[in-house]
N, C-alpha and C positions, 0 to 999 in steps of 0.2 A: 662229579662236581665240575673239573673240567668242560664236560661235555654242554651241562646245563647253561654255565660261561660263554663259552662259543655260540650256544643257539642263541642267547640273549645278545651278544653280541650282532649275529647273524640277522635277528629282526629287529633293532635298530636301526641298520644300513637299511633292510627293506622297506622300513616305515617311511625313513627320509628320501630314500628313492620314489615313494609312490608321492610322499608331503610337497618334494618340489617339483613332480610333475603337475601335480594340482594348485598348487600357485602359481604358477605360469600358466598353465593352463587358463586359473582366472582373470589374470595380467589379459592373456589374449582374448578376450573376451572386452577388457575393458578397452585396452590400445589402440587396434583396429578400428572397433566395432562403437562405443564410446559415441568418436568423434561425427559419424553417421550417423547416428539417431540422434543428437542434437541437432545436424543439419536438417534431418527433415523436420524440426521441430520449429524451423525456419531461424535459426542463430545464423550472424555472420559467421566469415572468417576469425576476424577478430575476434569475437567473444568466443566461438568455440575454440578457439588459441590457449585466453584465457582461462574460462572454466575447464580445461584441460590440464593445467600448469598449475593454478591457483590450489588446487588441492593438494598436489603434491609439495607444492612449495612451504604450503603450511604447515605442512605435516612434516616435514624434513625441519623446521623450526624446531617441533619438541620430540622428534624423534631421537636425539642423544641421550633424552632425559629416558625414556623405553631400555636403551640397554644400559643406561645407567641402571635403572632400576632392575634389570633383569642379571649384572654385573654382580649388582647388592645382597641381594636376594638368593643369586644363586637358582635361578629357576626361567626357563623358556617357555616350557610348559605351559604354565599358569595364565603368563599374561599373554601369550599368542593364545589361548582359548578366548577370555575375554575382548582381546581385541576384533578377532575374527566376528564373536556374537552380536558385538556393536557395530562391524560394517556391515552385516547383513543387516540388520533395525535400518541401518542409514540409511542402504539401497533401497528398502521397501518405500520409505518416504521420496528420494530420490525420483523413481518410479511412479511416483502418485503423484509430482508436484503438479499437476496439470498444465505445465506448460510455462509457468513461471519463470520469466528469467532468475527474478533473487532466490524464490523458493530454490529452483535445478539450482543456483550459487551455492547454498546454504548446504544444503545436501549434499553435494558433490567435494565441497571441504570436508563433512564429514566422514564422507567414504573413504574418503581418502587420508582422514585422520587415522582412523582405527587400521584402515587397511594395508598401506604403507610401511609402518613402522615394522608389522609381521616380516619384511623379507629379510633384513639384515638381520633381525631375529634365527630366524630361519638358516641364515649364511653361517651366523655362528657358531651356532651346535653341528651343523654339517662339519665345517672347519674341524672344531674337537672331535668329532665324532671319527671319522676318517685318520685323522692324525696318530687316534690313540688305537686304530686296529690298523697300523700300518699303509693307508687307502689314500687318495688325494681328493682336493673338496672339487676336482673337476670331474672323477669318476660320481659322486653323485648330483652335481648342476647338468651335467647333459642331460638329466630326468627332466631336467626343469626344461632345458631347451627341446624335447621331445613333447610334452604338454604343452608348450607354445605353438609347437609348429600342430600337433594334431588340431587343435581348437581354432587352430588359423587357416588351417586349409580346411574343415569339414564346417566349419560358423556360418561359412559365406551361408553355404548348402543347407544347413539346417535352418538358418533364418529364413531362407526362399520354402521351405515346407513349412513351418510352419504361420509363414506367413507374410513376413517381410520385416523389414529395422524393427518396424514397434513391437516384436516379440521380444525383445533384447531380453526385457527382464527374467525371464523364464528360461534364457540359457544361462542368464548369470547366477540364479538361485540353483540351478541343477548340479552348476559346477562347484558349490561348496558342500554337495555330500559326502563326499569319499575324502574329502582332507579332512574334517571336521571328525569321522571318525576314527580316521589314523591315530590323529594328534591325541585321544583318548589312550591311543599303546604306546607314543611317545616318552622317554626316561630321560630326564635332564640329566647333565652329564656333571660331574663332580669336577669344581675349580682348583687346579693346582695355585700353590705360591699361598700369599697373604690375605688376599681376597681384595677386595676393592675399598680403598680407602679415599677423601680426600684430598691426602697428599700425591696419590697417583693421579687422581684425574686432574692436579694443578699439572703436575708434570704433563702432563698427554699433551694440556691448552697451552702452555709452554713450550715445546716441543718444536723447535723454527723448523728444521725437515721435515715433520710431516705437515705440516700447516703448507709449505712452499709445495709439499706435493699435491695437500688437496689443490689449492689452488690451480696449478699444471692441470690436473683432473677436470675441475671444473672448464678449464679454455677448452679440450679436446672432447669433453661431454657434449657442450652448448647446439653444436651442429647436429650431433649424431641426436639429442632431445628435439630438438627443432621436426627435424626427418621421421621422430616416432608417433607426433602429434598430428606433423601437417600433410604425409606421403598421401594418405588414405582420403583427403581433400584433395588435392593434389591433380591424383590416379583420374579421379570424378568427374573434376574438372576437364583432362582431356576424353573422357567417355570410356571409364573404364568402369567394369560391372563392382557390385559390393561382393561378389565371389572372389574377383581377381585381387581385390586389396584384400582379402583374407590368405591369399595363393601369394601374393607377397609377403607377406609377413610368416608364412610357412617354411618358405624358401629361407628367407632369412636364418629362421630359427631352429632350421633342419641343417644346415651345412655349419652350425655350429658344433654341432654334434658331434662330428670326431676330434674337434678341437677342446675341446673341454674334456673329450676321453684323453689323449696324448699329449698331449702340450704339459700338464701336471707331471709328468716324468722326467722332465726337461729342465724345470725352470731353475734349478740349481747349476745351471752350463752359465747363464747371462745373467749380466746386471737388466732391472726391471728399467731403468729411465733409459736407456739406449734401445729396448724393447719398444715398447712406449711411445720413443722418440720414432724414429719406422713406422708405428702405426699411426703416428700423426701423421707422414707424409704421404703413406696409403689412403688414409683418409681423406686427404687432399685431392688424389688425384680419382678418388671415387664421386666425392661430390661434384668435382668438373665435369664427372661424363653424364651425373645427373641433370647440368646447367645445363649442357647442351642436346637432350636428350627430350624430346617432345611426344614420343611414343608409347604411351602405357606400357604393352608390352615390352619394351626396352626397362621400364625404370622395373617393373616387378624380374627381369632377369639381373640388374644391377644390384639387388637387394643379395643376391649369392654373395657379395664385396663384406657382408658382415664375417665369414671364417674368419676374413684375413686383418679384420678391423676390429672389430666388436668383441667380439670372442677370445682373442690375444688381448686386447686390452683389459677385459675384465677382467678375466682370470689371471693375468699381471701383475692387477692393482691389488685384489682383493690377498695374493699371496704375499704382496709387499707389505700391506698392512697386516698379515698372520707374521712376518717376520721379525719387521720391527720392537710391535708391540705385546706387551707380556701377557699372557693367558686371562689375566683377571680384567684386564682391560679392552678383552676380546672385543665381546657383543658392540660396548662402548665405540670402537674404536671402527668397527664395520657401518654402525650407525652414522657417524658421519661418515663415513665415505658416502653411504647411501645420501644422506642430506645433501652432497657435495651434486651429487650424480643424478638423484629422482628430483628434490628438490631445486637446489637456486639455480642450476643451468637449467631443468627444465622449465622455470617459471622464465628466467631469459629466453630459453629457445622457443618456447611458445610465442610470448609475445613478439618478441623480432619476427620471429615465422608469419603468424598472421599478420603483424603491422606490414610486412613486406610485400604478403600477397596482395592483403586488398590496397595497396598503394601501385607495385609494380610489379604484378603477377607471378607465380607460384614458380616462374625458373630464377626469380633473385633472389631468393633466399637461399639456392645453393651455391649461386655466385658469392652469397656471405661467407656460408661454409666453409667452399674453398680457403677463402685467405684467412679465418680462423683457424681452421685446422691444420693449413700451414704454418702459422706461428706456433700452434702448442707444441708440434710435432720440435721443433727448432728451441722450442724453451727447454722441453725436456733433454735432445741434446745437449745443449748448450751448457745446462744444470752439469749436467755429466763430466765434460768436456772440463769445465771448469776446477769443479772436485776434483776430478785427476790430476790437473795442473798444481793444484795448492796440495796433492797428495793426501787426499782425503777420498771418506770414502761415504758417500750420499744414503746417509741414516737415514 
């Protein structure tokens, strides 16, 4: 009996290992790659800012209500199946719009309705899942960061075989067959406590430290959205291939990778906003060497600055909000963060990105960056700094 436990245990971990390398996996398919084949479709800057953002933005709107409802329910399962099966429908229309600005509008919200809401889905049975066999939710996200970087470094190459940007579709359909049938061995995981009531989700939206934290989140987001949307324009712009903006974003997502392994062993030594707070000022001085930086190959070796940026911050935030808030508020409580994060910074960081570029060219927007991510970096000290002054301790 034991034995049978352990192995069901044992392919759990394995399912969700392969589930988030195929969702980034997808992620890398749209991120990069996305943003290029609307360009050849002859979109500005601006509107591919836009229809970049605008999906996610919306979708981070009714994305609380997803783990609400998956909080309720008690089931991950169920609705990441159906959500998945409706961004595929979405893409197919997406891909057919012939060229249509409102059509590609319309579509592209929808993709990104159904599609989006799946990751903090996704975050928070990894979370339970990991906790309750002794493991950290960074031992199975590096899967995720290993499926970004392969899809980002071999995308360029495979869209140059088989043809060029406009094959996009046919790498994006490919890359939802092996999660699609994971999620079929997938086992929701059983909610300790009370279950989801609410009385608890008044409390969550009441809740002045985490709401001051999303907000913190959101200023240190804005840039780092900005940079996922506009780099891969950007790159183009000074004459780099669509290989090498895929060999950026690999790099990126490859030197994540032992960070999301080890950093999860650690993070009970430090407070999360003094954490946080460092990675905002790193963040600072990464987007300055972007400003000043005019060499494709210089900005796709600066993209390595995500270990010590991106990847410490995620993995931060997302254990500050496993910490705070109570198991049944899990899913819920990952979902905004994501809203916080895919959603309203990235619908800011788009639009500022692109209004910036086609006004005053693709190196001010990280001259914004800078002094953005200098202040978040400084808010979340300061948060810190504070609490410990009044003797308090940053709930």
């Amino acid at each position: 009996m034991k034995k049978r436990v352990a192995a069901q245990k044992d392919r759990q971990m394995l399912i969700l290992r392969g589930m988030n390398f195929w969702q980034y996996a997808i992620l890398a398919v749209l991120a990069p790659f996305l943003p290029l084949y609307f360009a050849n479709l002859g979109y500005s800057s601006s509107q591919i800012g836009f229809l970049m953002m605008i999906g996610p933005f919306v979708a981070s709107m009714i994305q609380p209500f997803w783990g609400y409802l998956s909080d309720r329910l008690q089931t991950v399962k169920k609705i990441m199946f159906w959500l998945w099966i409706l961004a595929i429908i979405s893409s197919i229309a997406l891909f057919n719009s012939g060229g249509s600005y409102v059509l590609t509008l319309c579509f592209v919200l929808a993709v990104y309705f159904f599609y989006q809401p799946s990751m903090p889905l996704l975050d928070s049975i990894s979370v339970q899942s990991a906790e309750r066999r002794g493991s950290s939710y960074g031992s199975l996200r590096l899967f995720g960061s290993m499926g970004y970087t392969v899809v980002s470094l071999s995308g360029g190459l495979l869209l140059a075989a088989l043809g060029g940007i406009t094959k996009l579709p046919y790498l994006f359909w490919a890359a939802w067959v092996v999660p699609l049938i994971l999620l079929l061995f997938l086992r929701d995981e059983p909610t300790e406590g009370e279950g989801m009531t609410l009385k608890a989700l008044k409390e969550l939206f009441t809740n002045k430290s985490f709401l001051w934290f999303l907000f913190l989140v959101f200023v240190i987001s804005v840039p780092h959205r900005m940079n996922d949307v506009m780099l891969g324009l950007y790159m183009k712009e000074l004459g780099a291939s669509d290989a090498m903006v895929g060999w950026a974003w690999a790099l990126a997502a490859g030197v994540e990778i032992p960070v999301f392994a080890l950093l999860g062993r650690y993070l009970n030594r430090i407070h999360e906003y003094v954490l946080i707070g460092i990675v905002g000022l790193l963040y600072t001085l990464r987007w300055l060497m972007y400003y000043v930086s005019d060499d494709p190959w210089m900005l796709l070796a600066l993209q390595a600055g995500a270990a010590i940026t991106f990847a410490v911050f995620w993995i931060v935030s997302m254990h500050y909000v496993a910490r705070i808030l109570p198991p049944q508020l899990g899913a819920t409580g990952f979902s905004l963060l994501s809203m916080v994060y895919l959603g309203l910074a990235g619908m800011t960081g788009g639009v500022i990105g692109g209004r910036l570029t086609d006004l005053f060219g693709g190196a001010s927007m990280y001259l914004f960056a800078t002094i953005v991510s200098f202040i978040g970096g400084i808010l979340f000290l300061a948060t810190e700094a504070v609490s410990r002054r009044r003797g308090l301790k940053v709930r």
